[in-house]
PASE-106225 format. One line per field, with one value per residue (C-alpha): y, x, z; residue number from 0; residue in three letters. Coordinates in pm, whole numbers. Layout:
N
c2 Y|...
c1 X|...
c3 Z|...
seq NUM|...
type ALA|...
***
This chain:
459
c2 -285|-417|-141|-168|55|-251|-573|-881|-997|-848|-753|-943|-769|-383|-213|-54|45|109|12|202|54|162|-182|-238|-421|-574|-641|-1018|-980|-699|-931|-1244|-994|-889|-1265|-1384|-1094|-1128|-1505|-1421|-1168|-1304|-1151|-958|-806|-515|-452|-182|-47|129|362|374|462|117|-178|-423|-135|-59|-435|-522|-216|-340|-676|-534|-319|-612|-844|-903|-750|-588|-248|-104|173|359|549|641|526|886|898|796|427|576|718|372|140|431|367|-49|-51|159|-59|-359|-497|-851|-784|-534|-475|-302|-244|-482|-233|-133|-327|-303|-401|-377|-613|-977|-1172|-1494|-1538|-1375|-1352|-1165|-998|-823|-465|-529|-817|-958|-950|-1174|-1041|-1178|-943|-1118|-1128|-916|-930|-673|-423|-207|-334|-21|145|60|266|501|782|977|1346|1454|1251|1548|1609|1244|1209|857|1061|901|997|713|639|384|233|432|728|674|497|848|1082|859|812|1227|1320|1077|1274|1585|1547|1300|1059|812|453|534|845|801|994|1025|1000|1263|1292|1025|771|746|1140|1178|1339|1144|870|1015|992|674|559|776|576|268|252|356|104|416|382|472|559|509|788|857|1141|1536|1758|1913|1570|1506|1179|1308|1483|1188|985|1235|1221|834|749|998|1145|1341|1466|1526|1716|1880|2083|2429|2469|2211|2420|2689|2469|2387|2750|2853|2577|2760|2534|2655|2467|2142|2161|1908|1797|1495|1736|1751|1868|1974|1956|2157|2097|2102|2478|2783|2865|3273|3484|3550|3156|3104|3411|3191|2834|3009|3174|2897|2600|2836|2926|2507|2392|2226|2265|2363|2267|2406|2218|2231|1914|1786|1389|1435|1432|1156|1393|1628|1863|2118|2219|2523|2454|2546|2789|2984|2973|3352|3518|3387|3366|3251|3084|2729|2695|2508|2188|1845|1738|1595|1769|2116|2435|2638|2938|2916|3134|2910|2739|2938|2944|3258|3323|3631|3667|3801|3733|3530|3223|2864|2638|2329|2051|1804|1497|1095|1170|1303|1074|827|996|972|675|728|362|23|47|364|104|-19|344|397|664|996|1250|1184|1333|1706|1802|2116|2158|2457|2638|3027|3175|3305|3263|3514|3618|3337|3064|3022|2966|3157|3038|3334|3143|2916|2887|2689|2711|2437|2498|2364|2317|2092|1972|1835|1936|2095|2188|2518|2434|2128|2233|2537|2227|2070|2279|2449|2106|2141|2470|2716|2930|3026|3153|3001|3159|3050|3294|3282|2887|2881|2814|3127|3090|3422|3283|3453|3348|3390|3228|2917|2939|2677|2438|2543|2449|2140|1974|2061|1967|1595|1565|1677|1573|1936|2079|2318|2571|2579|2730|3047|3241|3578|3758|3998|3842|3674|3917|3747|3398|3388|3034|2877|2995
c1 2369|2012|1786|1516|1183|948|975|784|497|366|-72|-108|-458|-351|-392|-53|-155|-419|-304|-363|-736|-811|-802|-681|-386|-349|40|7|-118|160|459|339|399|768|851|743|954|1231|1318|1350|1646|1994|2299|2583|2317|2283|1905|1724|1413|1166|936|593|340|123|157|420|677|662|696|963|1196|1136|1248|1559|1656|1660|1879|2221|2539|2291|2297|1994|1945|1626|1472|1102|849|812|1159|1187|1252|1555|1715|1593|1763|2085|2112|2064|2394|2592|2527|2482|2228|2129|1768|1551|1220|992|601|458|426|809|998|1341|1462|1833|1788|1880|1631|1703|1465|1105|783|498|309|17|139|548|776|1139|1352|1712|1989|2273|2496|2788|2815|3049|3144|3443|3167|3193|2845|2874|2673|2339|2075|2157|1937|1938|2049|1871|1669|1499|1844|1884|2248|2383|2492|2396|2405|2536|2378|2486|2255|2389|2286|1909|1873|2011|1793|1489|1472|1584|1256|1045|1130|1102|778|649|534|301|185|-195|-164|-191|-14|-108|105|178|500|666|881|1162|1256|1465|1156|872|1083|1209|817|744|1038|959|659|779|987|699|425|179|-68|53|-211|-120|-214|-143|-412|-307|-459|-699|-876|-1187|-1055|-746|-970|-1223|-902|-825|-1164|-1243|-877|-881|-555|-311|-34|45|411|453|677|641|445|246|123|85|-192|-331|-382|-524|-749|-883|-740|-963|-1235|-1059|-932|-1039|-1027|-792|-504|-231|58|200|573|691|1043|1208|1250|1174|787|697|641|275|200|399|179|-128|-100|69|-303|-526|-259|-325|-637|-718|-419|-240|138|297|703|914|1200|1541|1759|1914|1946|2289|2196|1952|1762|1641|1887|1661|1312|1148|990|611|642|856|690|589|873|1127|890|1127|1384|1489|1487|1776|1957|1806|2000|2308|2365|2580|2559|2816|2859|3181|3345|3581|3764|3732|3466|3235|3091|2979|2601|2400|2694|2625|2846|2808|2594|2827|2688|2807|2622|2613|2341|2605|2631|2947|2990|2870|2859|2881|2846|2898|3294|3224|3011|3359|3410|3393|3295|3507|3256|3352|3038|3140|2872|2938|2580|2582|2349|2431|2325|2324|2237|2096|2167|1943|2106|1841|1922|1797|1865|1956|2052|2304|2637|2595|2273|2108|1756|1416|1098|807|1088|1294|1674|1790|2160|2071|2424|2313|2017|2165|2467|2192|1980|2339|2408|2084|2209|2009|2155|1970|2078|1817|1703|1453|1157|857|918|892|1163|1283|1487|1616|1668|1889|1639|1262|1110|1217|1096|855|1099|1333|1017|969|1329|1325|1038|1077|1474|1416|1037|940|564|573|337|679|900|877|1066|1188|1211|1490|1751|2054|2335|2646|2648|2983|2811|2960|3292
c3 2962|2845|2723|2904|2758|2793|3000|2910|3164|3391|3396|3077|3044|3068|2738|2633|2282|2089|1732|1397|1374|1728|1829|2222|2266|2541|2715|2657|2286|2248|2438|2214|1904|2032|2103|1721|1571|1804|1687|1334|1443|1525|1738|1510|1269|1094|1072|907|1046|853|1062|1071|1341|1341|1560|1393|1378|1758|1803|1547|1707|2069|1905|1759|2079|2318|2076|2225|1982|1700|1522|1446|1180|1125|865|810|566|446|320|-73|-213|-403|-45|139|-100|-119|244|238|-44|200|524|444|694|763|813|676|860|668|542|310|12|-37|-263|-282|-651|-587|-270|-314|-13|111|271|466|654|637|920|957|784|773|619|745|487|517|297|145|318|525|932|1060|1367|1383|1428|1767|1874|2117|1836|1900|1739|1397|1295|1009|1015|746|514|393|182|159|325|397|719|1067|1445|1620|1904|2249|2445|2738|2506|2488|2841|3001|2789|2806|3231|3274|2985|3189|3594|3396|3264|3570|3292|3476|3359|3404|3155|2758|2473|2095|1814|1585|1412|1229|1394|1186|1358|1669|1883|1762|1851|2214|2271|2211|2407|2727|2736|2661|2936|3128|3027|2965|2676|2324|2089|1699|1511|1179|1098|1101|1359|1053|1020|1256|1339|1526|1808|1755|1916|2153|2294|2319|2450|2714|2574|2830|2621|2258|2104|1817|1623|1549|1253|1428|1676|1390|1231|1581|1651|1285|1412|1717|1979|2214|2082|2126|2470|2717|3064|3016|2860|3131|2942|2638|2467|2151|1992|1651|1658|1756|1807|1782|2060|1980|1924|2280|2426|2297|2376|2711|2776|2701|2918|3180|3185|3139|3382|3135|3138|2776|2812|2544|2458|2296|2138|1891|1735|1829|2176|2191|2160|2387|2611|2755|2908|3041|3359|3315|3631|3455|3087|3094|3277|2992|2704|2452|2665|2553|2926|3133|3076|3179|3553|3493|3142|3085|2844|2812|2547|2344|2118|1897|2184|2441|2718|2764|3134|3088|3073|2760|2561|2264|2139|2011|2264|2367|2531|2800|2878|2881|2582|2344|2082|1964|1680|1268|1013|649|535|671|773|1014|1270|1396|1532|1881|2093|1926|2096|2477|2563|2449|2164|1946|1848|1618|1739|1868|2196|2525|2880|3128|3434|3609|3383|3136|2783|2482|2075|1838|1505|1349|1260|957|677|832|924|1042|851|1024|1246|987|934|552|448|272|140|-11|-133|-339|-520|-654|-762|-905|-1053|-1263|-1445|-1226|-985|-629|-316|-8|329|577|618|826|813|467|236|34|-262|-456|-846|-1170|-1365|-1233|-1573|-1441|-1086|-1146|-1287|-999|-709|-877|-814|-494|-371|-540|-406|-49|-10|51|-10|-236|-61|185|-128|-199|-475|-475|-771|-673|-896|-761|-739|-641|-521|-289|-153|-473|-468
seq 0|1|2|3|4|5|6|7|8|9|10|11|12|13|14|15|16|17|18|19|20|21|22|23|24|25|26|27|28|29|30|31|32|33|34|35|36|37|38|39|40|41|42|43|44|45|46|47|48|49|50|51|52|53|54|55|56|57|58|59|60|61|62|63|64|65|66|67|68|69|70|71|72|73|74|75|76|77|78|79|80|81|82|83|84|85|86|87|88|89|90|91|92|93|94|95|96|97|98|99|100|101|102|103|104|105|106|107|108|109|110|111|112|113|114|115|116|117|118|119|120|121|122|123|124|125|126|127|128|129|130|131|132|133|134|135|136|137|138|139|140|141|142|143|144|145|146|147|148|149|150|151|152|153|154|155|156|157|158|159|160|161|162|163|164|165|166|167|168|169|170|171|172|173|174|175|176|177|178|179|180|181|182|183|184|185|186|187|188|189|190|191|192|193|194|195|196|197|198|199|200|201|202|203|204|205|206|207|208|209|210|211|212|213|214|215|216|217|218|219|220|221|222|223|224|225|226|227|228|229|230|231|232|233|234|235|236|237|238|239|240|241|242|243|244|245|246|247|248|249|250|251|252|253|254|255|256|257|258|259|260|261|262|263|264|265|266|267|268|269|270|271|272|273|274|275|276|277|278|279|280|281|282|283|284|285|286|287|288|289|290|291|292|293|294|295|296|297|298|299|300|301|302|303|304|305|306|307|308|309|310|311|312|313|314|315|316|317|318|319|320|321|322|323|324|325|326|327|328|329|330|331|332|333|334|335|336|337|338|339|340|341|342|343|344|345|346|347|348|349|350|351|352|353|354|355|356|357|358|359|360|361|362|363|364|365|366|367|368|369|370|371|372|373|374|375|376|377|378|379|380|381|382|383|384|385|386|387|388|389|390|391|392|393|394|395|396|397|398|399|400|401|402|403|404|405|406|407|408|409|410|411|412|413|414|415|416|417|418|419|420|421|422|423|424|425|426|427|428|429|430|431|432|433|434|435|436|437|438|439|440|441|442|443|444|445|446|447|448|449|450|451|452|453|454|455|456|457|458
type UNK|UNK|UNK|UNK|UNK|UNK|UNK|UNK|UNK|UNK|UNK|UNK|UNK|UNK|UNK|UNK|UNK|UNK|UNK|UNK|UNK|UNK|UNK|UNK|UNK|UNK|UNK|UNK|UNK|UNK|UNK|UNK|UNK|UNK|UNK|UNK|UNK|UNK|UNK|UNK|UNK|UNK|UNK|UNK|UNK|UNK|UNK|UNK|UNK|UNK|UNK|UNK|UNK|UNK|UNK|UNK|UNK|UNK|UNK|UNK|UNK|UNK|UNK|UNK|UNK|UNK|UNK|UNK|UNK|UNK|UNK|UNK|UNK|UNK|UNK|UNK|UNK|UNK|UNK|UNK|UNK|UNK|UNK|UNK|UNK|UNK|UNK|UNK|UNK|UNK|UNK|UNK|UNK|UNK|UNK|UNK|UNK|UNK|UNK|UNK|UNK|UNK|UNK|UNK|UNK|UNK|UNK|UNK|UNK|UNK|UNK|UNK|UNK|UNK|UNK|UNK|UNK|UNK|UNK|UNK|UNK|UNK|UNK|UNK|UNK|UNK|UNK|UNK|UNK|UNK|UNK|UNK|UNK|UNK|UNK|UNK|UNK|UNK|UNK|UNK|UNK|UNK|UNK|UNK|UNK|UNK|UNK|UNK|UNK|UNK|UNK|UNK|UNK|UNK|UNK|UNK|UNK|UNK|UNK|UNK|UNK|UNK|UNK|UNK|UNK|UNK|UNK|UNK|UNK|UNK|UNK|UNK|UNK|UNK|UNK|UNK|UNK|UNK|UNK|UNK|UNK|UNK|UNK|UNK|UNK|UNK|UNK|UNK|UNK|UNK|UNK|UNK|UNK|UNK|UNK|UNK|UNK|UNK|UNK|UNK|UNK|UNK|UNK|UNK|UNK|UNK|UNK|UNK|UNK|UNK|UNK|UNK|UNK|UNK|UNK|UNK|UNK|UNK|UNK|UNK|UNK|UNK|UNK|UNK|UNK|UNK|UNK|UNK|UNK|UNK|UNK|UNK|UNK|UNK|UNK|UNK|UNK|UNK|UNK|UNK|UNK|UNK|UNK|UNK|UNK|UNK|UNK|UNK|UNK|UNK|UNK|UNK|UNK|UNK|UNK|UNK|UNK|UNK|UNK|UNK|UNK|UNK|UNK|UNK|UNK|UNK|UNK|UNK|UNK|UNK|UNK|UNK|UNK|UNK|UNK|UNK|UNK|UNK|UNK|UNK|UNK|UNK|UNK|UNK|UNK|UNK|UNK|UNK|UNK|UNK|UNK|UNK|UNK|UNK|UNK|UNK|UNK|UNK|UNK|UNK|UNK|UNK|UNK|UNK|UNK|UNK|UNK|UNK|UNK|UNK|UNK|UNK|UNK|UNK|UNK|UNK|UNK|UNK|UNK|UNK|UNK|UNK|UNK|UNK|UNK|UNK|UNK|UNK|UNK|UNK|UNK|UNK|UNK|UNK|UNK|UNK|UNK|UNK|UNK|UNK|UNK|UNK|UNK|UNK|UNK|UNK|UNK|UNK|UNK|UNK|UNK|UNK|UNK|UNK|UNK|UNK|UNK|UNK|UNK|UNK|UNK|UNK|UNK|UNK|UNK|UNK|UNK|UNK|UNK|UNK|UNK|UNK|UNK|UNK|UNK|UNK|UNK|UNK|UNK|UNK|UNK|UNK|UNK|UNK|UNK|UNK|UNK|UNK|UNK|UNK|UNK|UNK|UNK|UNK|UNK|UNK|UNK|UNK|UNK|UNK|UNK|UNK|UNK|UNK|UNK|UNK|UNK|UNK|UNK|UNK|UNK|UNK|UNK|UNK|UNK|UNK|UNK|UNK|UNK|UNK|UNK|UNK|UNK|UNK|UNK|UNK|UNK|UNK|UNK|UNK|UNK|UNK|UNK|UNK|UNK|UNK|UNK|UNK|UNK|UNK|UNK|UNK|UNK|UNK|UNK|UNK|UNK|UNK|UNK|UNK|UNK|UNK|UNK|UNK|UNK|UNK|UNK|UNK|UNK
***
């Protein structure tokens, strides 16, 4: 099956992006782009795609898509050089596509070319054609904790979740979207692939929603539609959203975790009063990515409902193995869909396995459903949780800072990291190595100075 996001030809003179200068691009300028990057990739490839929100990325992984028997694996530029080049030794690709101002040291290039903002970079890695080439796209699971760990991801995958976002949200070719989340992440991604597929304008933004610029875009391009993550729309409202609102806005999506009750109540309010729809959404990368929405006619009645699943898909609540029907009754969500995901790579001799999901997906996550069917999030079953939309492995985070000589236990607190330390004299050292390893802002870690007790975790 041939993904299909973005067809060449067609009105050769329609803008379909407006690129990180704010320059229009028009479809022929955009399909010439895709057609120079496309010949420097071959069939059987491995090729590593490094994320950025500008013109030659969205080109170079249109490119890579549409080759024939290719795996493509992508991380984002905001992920470190140490993590980029950990992943390149494990997989081995062919190609790496990637901005002009990474170097890779430990990368032996046979050859490039330059565009623009990105280079093509041709390894010395070997062919291998033994690969199961049903494992199209890879994303990472967590590059915040800088695992080698990947969601594998079919064609089939992305195709289903992308046309079911784009009848769900009635995504039109006449309407525009901004960016604003990285690339190299599961929903930022699911975004710019929605429209894709739809030929709508994409504008490339790469400034936050506190710089004048971002509303400066939002204004000239006639945006419709932004999405965000939750502390996103924390910042938006600190920010007296009000004040921003304009007639163009049609709709609004929020994902990546749970947003309060009183920030729902708010953006609820104003998307009302403005007739603009606000859709809170549930997924996971696992499920390419999105599994969820809350109609908009039913926003206030279940306030902090993840809503229902996306047609075609199934929740049900689980305890262990064993299905629970009974409403209010809270269990493991468990997903069933054509999204679900193959399965996970490691390194470069897990992209022969196949499909070892069948389309069940365990996602973690604990919960119930009401009496009407709608779905509601209570926690986790494991210490993973979500900061700025990005997944952490309290687990992993407490090893290495153990590995260091310091011992911490770590809890997730009004979206801020909060670590409880034995030793509160070395706090600072303690903030310091984490916010280096897992690329975390420091004014997101906060230490308690109750001192650790007992630290079962690490038996």
């Amino acid at each position: 099956m041939k993904l299909d996001f973005y067809k060449i030809g067609g009105n050769k003179k329609k803008v379909i992006i407006v690129d990180e200068n704010q320059k229009n691009i028009s479809k022929g300028e955009f399909d010439k782009k895709i057609k120079t990057i496309s010949n420097f990739f071959y069939d059987y490839s491995v090729i590593v795609i490094i994320a950025d929100n500008c013109l030659d990325f969205i080109a170079g992984y249109l490119a890579a898509l549409n080759k024939k028997n290719t795996i493509t694996i992508l991380l984002d530029k905001s992920f470190s050089l140490n993590y980029i080049e950990k992943v390149i030794g494990l997989y081995k690709p062919n190609i790496v596509f990637s901005p002009l101002n990474l170097s890779f040291s430990k990368l032996k290039i046979l050859s490039f070319f330059n565009l623009q903002n990105y280079k093509i970079l041709n390894t010395n890695f070997n062919l291998r054609k033994n690969y199961n080439f049903s494992n199209f796209l890879l994303l990472s699971t967590s590059g915040t904790t800088e695992s080698p760990k990947f969601v594998r991801l079919s064609k089939k995958n992305i195709e289903d979740n992308t046309i079911k976002i784009i009848k769900y949200l009635n995504i039109k070719k006449n309407q525009t979207t901004i960016t604003t989340m990285p690339a190299g992440y599961s929903y930022g991604l699911s975004i710019l692939n929605s429209h894709l597929k739809v030929r709508s304008k994409i504008v490339l933004n790469n400034n936050s929603i506190i710089e004048k610029s971002f509303w400066e875009k939002m204004k000239k391009f006639k945006v419709n539609s932004f999405g965000g993550v939750p502390e996103f729309y924390e910042f938006l409202r600190k920010l007296n959203f009000k004040k921003y609102v304009n007639k163009n806005m049609k709709y609004l999506t929020q994902a990546g975790g749970k947003l309060n009750e009183k920030d729902l109540e708010y953006f609820g309010k104003i998307c009302k009063k403005n007739k603009i729809k606000f859709y809170v959404m549930y997924g996971q990368t696992e499920a390419s990515p999105r599994i969820s929405f809350l109609e908009w006619k039913f926003f206030f009645k279940n306030l902090n409902s993840i809503g229902k699943p996306l047609k075609g898909y199934k929740l049900k609540i689980f305890n262990r193995d064993k299905e629970i029907k009974r409403p209010n009754k809270t269990g493991e969500l468990v997903l069933f869909g054509k999204n679900v995901c193959l399965g996970y790579a490691n390194n470069f001799s897990d992209l022969k396995r196949g499909d070892e999901n069948k389309n069940i997906l365990r996602t973690g996550d604990l919960g119930f459903k009401d009496k009407k069917n709608f779905f509601y999030i209570t926690g986790r079953l494991k210490k993973i949780v979500k900061i700025f939309g990005k997944r952490y492995d309290l687990n992993i985070i407490e090893s290495f800072v153990r590995e260091k000589g310091y011992k911490i236990n770590c809890y997730l607190i009004d979206k801020k990291l909060n670590i409880q330390v034995e030793d509160v004299y070395k706090a600072d050292i303690i903030i310091d190595l984490i916010s280096v390893k897992f690329s975390l802002n420091k004014n997101l870690i906060l230490i308690n100075k109750n001192k650790v007790k007992t630290l079962k975790s690490y038996n």
